[in-house]
Backbone as JSON, one array per atom type, in Angstrom:
{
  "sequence": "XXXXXXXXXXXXXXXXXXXXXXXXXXXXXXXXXXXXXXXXXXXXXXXXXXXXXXXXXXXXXXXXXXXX",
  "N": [[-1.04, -76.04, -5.4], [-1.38, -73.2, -7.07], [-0.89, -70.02, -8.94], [-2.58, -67.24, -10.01], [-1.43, -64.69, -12.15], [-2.69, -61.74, -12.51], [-3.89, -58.85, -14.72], [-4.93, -57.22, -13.46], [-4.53, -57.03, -10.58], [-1.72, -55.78, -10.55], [-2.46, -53.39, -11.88], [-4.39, -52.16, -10.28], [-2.83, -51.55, -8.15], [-0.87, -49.87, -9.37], [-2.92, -47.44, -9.59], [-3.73, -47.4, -7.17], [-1.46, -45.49, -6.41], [-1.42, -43.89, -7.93], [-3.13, -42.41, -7.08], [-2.82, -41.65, -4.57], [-0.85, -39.92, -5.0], [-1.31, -37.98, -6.67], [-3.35, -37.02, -4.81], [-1.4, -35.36, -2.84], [0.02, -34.52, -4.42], [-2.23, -32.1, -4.77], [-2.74, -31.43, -2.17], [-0.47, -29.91, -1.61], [0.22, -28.08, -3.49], [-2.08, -26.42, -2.84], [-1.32, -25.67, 0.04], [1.24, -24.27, -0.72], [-0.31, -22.1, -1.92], [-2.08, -21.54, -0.06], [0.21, -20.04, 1.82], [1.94, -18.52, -0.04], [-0.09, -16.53, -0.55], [-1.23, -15.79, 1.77], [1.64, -14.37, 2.84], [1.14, -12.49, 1.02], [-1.09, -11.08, 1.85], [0.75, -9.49, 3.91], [2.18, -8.02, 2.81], [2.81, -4.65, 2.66], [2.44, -1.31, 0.94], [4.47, -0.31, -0.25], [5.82, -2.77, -0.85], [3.96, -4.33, -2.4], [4.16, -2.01, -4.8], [6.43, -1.85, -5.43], [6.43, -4.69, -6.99], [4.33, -4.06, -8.46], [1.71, -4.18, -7.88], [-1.69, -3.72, -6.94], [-3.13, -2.44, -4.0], [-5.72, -3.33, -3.78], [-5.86, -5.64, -5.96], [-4.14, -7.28, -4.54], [-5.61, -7.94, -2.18], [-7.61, -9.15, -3.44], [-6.56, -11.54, -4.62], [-5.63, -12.78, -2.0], [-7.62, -13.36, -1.07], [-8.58, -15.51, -2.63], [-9.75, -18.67, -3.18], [-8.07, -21.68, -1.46], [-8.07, -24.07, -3.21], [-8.09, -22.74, -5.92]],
  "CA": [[-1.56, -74.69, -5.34], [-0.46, -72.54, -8.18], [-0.8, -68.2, -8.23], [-2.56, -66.59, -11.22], [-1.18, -63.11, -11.76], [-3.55, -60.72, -13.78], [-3.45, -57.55, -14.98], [-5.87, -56.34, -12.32], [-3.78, -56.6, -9.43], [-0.7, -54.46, -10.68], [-3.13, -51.77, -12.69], [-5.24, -51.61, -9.07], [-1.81, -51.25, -7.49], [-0.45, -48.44, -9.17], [-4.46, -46.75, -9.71], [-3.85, -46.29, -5.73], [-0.36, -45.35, -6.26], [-1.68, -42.79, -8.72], [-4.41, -41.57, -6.53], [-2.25, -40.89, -3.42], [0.48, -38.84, -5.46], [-2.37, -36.48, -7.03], [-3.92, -36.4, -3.32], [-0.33, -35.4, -2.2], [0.01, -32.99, -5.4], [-3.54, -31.04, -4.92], [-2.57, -30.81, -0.91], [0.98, -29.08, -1.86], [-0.64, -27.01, -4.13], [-3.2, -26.09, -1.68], [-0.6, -25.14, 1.26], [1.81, -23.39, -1.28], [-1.48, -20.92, -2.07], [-2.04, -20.45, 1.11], [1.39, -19.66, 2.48], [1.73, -17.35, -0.76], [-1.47, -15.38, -0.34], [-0.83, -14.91, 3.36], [2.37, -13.4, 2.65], [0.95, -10.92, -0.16], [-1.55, -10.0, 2.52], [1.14, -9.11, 4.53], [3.01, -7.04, 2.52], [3.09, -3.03, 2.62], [1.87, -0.78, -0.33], [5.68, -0.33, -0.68], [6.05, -3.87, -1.91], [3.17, -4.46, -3.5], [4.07, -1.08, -6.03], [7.2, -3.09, -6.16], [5.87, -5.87, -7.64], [3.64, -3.59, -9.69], [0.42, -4.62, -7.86], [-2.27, -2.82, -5.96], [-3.27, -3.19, -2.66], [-7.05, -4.11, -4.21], [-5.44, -6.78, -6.27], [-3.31, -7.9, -3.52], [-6.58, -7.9, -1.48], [-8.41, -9.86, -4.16], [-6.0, -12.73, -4.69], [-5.67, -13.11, -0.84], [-8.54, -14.12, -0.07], [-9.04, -16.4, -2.83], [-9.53, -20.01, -2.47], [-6.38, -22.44, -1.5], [-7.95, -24.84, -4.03], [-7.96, -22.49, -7.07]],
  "C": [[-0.82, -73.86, -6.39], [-1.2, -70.6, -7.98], [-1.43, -67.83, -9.49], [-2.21, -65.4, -10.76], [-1.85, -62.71, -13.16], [-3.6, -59.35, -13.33], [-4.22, -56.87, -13.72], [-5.01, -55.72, -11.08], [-2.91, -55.59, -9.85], [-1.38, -53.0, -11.26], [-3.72, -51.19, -11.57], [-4.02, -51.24, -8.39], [-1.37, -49.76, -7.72], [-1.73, -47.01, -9.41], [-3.74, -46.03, -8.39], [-2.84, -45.65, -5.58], [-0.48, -43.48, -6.32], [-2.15, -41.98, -7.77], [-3.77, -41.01, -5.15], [-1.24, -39.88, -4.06], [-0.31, -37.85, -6.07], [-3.34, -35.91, -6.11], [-2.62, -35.29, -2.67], [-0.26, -33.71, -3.25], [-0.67, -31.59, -4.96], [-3.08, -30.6, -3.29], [-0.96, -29.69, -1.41], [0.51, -28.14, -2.43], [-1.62, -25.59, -3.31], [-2.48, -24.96, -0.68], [0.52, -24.05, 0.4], [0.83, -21.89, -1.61], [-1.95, -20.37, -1.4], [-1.08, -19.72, 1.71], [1.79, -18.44, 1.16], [1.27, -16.35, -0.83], [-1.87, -15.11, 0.82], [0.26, -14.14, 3.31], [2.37, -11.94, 1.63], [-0.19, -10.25, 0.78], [-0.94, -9.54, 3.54], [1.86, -7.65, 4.43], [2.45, -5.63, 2.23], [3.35, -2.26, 1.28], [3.46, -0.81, -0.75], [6.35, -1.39, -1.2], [5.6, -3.99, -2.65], [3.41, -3.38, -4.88], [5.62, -1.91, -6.49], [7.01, -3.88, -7.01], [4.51, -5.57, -8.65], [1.89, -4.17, -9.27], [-0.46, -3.57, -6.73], [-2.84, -3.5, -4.92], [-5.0, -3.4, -3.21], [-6.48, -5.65, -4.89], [-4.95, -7.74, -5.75], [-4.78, -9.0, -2.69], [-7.43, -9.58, -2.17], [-7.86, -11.33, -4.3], [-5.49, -13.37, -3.23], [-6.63, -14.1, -0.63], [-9.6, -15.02, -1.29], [-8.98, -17.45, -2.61], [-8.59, -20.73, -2.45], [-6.68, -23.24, -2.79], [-7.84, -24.23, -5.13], [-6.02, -21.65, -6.91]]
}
């Protein structure tokens, strides 16, 4: 009995390797945007002029989407 080893196996190996660490990426991403843009709709005109933003802008980037 002898074993061929071809390129397939190790390139399909790290393909899925790939594909779970840019699943893993886009979710982090995701939860960082939301946990961000829940805390800017939390905050009080007195931060937001802090931070030089208005409570429309605030408003606007709230309630955009986690994926963008």
């Amino acid at each position: 009995m002898s074993i061929s080893l071809t390129r397939s196996g190790p390139v399909m190996h790290r393909r899925q390797v790939s594909l779970v660490a840019t699943v893993r990426e886009h979710l982090a991403r995701a939860w960082r945007n939301f946990t961000t843009r829940r805390d800017l709709a939390e905050m009080d005109d007195r931060m937001l002029k802090d931070l030089g933003i208005s409570r429309a802008q605030a408003h606007f980037e709230a309630n955009r989407s986690i994926w963008r």
